[in-house]
Residue frames as qw, qx, qy, qz and C-alpha x, y, z in Angstrom:
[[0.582, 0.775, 0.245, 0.034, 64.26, 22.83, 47.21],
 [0.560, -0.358, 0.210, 0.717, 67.29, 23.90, 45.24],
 [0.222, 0.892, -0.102, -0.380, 68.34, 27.17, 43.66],
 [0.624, 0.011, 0.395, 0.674, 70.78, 27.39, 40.29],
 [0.095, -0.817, 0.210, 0.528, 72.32, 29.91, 39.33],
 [0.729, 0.389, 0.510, 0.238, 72.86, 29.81, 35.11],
 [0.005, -0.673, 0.261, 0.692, 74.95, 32.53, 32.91],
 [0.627, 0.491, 0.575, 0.186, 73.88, 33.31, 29.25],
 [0.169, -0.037, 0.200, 0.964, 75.15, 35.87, 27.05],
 [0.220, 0.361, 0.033, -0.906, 73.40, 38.59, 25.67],
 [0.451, 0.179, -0.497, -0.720, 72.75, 37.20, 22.58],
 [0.286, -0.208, -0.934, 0.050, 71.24, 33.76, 24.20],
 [0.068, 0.463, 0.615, -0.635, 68.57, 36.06, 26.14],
 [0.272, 0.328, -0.246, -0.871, 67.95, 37.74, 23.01],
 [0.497, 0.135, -0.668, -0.537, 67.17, 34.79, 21.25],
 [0.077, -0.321, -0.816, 0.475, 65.40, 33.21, 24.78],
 [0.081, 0.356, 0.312, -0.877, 63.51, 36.14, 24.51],
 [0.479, 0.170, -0.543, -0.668, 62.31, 35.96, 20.57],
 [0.394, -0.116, -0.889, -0.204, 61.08, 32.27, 21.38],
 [0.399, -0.572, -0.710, 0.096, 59.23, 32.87, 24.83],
 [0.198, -0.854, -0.260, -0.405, 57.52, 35.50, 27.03],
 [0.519, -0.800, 0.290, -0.080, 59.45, 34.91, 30.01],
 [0.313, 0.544, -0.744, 0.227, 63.44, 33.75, 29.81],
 [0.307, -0.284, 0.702, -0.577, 62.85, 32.33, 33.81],
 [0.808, 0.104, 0.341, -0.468, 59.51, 30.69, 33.05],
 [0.524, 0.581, -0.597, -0.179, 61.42, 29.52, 29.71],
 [0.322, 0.438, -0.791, 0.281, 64.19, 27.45, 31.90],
 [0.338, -0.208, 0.508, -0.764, 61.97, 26.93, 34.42],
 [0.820, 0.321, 0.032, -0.474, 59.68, 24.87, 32.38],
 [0.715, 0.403, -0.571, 0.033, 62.55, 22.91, 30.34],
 [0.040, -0.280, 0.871, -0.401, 64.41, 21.66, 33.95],
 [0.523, -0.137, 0.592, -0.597, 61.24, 20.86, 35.16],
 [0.914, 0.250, 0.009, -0.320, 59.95, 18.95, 31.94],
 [0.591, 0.396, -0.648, 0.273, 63.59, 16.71, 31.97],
 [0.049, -0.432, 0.807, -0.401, 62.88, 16.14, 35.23],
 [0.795, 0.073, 0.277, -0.535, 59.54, 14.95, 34.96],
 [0.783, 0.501, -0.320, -0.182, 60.94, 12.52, 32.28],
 [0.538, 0.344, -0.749, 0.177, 63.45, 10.88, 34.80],
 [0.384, -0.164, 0.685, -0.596, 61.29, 10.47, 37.54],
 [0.889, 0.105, 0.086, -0.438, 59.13, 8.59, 35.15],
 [0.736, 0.367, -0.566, 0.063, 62.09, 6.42, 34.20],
 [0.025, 0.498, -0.615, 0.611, 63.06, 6.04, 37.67],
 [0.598, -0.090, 0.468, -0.644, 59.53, 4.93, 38.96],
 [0.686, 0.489, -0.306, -0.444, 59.50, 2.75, 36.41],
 [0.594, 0.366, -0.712, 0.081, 62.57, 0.86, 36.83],
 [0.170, -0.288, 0.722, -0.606, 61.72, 0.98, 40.36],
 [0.761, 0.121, 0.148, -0.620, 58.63, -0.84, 40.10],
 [0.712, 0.359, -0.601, -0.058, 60.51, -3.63, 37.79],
 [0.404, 0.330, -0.755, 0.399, 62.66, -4.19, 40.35],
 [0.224, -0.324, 0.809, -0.436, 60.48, -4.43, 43.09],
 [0.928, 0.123, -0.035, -0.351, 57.89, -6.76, 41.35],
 [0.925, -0.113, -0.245, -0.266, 60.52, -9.17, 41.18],
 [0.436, 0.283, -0.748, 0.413, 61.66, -9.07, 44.15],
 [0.465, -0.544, -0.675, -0.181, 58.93, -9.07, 45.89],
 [0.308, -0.106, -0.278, 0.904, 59.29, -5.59, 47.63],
 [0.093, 0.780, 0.593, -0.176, 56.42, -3.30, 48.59],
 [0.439, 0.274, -0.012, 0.856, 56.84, -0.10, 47.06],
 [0.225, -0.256, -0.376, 0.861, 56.77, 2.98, 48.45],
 [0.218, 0.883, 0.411, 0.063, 53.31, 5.44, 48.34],
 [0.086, 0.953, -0.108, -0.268, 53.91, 8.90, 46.53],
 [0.689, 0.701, -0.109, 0.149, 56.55, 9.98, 43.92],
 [0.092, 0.780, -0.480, 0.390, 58.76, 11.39, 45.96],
 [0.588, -0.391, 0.705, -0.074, 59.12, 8.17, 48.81],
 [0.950, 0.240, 0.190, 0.063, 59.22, 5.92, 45.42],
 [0.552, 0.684, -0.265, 0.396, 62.38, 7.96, 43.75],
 [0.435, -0.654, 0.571, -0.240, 63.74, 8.11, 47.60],
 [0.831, -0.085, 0.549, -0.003, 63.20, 4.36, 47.42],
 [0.885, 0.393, 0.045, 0.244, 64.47, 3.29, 43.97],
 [0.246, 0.814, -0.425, 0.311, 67.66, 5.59, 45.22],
 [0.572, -0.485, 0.567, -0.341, 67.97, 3.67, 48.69],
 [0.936, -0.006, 0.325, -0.139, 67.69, 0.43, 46.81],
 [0.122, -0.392, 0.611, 0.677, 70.51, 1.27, 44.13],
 [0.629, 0.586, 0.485, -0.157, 67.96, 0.92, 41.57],
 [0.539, 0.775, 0.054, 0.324, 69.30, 3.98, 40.15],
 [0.643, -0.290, -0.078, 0.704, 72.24, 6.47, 40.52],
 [0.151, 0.864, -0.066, -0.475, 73.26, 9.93, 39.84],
 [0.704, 0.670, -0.061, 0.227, 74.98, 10.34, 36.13],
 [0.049, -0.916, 0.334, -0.215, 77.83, 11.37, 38.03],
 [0.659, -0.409, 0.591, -0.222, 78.18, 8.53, 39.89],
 [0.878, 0.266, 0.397, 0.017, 77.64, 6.18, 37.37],
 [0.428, 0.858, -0.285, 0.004, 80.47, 8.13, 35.30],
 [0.103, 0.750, -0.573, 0.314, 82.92, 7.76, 37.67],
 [0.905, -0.024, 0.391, -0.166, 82.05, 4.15, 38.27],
 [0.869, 0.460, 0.155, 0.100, 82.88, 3.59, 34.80],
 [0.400, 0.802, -0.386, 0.219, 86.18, 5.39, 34.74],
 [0.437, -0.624, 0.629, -0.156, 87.57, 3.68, 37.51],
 [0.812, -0.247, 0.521, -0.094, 86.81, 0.54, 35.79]]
């Protein structure tokens, strides 16, 4: 599991604060719903790709988003940046 570390001014906690109860639960909630939204695009594209290629896929979210990474399905955004600048 990973930790991040995230600096906000004052006035961005103030106005964190006016919209929700907890700041933490706040950020906590928004990473986790953007991530939930690219594991479903992930399993997804994984699943394309191994219908046709006739590949079993992996059981559980986590050994399917292992697997659609192991297969280059997908990439990090990083990676794929600096793909594209090189070419």
């Amino acid at each position: 599991m990973a930790n991040f570390t995230i600096t906000l001014s004052d006035t961005e906690v103030k106005s964190l604060e006016y919209a929700s109860v907890s700041v933490q639960d706040w950020i906590q909630g928004a990473a986790s719903a953007r991530a939930l939204i690219g594991q479903e695009e992930i399993i997804r594209k994984l699943v394309a790709h191994c219908n046709a290629n006739d590949i079993t896929i992996a059981t559980g979210v986590e050994s399917q988003v292992t697997q659609a990474y192991e297969l280059d399905v997908v990439d990090t955004l990083a990676n794929v940046q600096l793909s594209m600048e090189i070419e």
